[in-house]
N, C-alpha and C positions, 0 to 999 in steps of 0.2 A: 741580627736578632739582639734583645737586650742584653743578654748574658753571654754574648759572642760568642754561641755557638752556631754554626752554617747551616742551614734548611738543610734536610736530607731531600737529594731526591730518589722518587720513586720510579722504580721500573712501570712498565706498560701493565706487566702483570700483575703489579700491586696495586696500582690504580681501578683495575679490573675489578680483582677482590672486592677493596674498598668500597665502589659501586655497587658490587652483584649484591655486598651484603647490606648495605643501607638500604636497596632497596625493597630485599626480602624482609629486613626488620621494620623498615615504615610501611609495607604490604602489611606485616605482622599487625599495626596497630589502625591502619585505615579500614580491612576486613573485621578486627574487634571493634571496632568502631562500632563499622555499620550493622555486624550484629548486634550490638548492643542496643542503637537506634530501633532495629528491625524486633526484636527480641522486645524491650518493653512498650513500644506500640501498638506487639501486634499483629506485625504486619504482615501480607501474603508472601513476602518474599524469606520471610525467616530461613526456610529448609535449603533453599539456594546461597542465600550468604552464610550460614555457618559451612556446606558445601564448600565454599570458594574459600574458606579461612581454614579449613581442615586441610587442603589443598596447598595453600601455605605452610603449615605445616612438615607437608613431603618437600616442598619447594626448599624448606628450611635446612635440611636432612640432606637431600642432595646436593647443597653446595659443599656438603664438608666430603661426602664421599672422594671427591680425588686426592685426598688428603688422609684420611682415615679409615676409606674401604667403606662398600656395602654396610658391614653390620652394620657399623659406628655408624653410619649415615639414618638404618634405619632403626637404630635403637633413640636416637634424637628425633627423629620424628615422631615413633610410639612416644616419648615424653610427650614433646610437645603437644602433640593430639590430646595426652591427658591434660593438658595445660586445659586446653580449648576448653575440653568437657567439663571438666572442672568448673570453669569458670561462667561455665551455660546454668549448671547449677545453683552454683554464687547468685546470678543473676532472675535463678528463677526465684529462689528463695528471699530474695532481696524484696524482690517484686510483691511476692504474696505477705511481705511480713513475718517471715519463717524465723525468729531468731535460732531455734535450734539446729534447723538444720543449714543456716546461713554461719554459725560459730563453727557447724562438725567442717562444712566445705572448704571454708577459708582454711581450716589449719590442713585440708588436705590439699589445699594450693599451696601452702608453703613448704609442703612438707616434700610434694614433686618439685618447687623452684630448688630446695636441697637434693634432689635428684639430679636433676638435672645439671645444677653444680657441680653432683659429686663425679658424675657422668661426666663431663668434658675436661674439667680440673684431671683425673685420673688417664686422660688423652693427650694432656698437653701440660705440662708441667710450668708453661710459661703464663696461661692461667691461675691467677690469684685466687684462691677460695673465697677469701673476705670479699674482693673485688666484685666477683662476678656474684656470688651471694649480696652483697650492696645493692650492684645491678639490678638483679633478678627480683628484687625484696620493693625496689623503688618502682620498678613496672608493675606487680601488684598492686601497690598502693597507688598508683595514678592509675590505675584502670577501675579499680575500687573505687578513687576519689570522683570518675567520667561518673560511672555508674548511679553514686548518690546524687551526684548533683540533678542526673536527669531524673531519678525518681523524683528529686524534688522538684522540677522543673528550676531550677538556676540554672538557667543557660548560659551566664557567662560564667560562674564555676563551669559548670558543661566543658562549653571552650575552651578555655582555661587548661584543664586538666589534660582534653587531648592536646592542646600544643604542648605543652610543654612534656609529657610522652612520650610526645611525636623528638623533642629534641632529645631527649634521656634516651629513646632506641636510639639512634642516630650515635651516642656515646657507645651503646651497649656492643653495636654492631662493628665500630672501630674498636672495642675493646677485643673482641675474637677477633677480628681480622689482622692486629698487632702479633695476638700468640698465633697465631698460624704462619701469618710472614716472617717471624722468630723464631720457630720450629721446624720449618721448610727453607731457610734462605735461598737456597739454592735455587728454587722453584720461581724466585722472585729475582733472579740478577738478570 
C-alpha cells in the first residue's frame, strides 16, 4: 500500500458481516426505491413493497441481535420502521404539494436519524456520533434528492441520486460493521 501499511486480512466471519450488511443496506435502499417508484405512480403494488421494506427493516434488527441481544435488535428495527413511515409521509406530502406538512415530516425524519444515532452510538462506543449522524443525514438527503427528481420527472437526477445512495449505504453499512468487528474482535479471529 502507499503508506506502507499491510492490507489487513479478514477473517471468514468478518467477511460474512461485511456481506450480510451490504446487503441488508442496499435491500434498505432498492425496497425505498421501489416504494418510492410504486408510491408516486400509483401503483397497485404500493401495499406489498412498503410490506417487503418494513421487512427490511426486522431484517435490519436481526443482524445486530447476536451482538447486542433481542431488545437492541428490536429497538432498531421499531426505529427503523419509523424511518420507513416517516418517510411514506415525506413522500405523500411531497406529492400533493403539502409544504406544511412536508417541513413538520422532514424535521421528524431527522429528528429519528438522531435517534437512531443516539440509539447504536450508546451500543457501541466505537461508533462516532458525528460519523454515523453524517451517514444517516446524507441518506436523507439522497432519498429526498430520488424523490424530487421523480416528481419532477428528471430521470437522470432520478438515477443519479439512487446510485449514488446505493454507493453512500454501501459506506454506511461498512461503517457499522467496523464498530461491531471493533467491539467483538474476538467474534471475528
Amino acid at each position: 500500500m502507499a503508506n506502507g501499511t499491510p492490507p489487513t486480512k479478514q477473517s471468514e466471519a468478518e467477511i460474512k458481516l461485511t456481506f450480510d450488511m451490504r446487503k441488508l443496506w442496499i435491500d434498505h435502499t432498492i425496497w425505498t426505491r421501489g416504494f418510492i417508484v410504486s408510491n408516486l405512480a400509483g401503483l397497485e403494488d404500493q401495499k406489498k413493497v412498503l410490506e417487503r421494506l418494513l421487512q427490511n427493516q426486522v431484517d435490519i434488527g436481526n443482524a445486530i441481535k447476536p451482538y447486542y441481544g433481542k431488545d437492541a435488535g428490536n429497538k432498531l428495527t421499531e426505529l427503523l420502521k419509523e424511518h420507513i413511515l416517516i418517510a411514506g409521509n415525506i413522500i405523500d406530502a411531497a406529492k400533493k404539494g403539502d409544504q406544511a406538512n412536508l417541513e413538520k415530516y422532514n424535521k421528524e425524519w431527522y429528528r429519528n436519524a438522531d435517534d437512531i444515532t443516539n440509539f447504536l452510538t450508546s451500543a457501541n462506543p466505537n461508533w462516532s456520533k458525528k460519523e454515523l449522524t453524517d451517514l444517516l443525514y446524507m441518506h436523507l438527503k439522497l432519498t429526498t434528492d430520488e424523490v424530487v427528481a421523480r416528481i419532477h420527472k428528471d430521470w437522470d437526477a432520478d438515477i443519479r441520486a439512487f446510485d449514488v445512495g446505493e454507493n453512500h449505504i454501501i459506506k454506511m453499512a461498512d461503517a457499522l460493521t467496523a464498530g461491531i468487528v471493533k467491539q467483538f474482535p474476538k467474534k471475528f479471529e
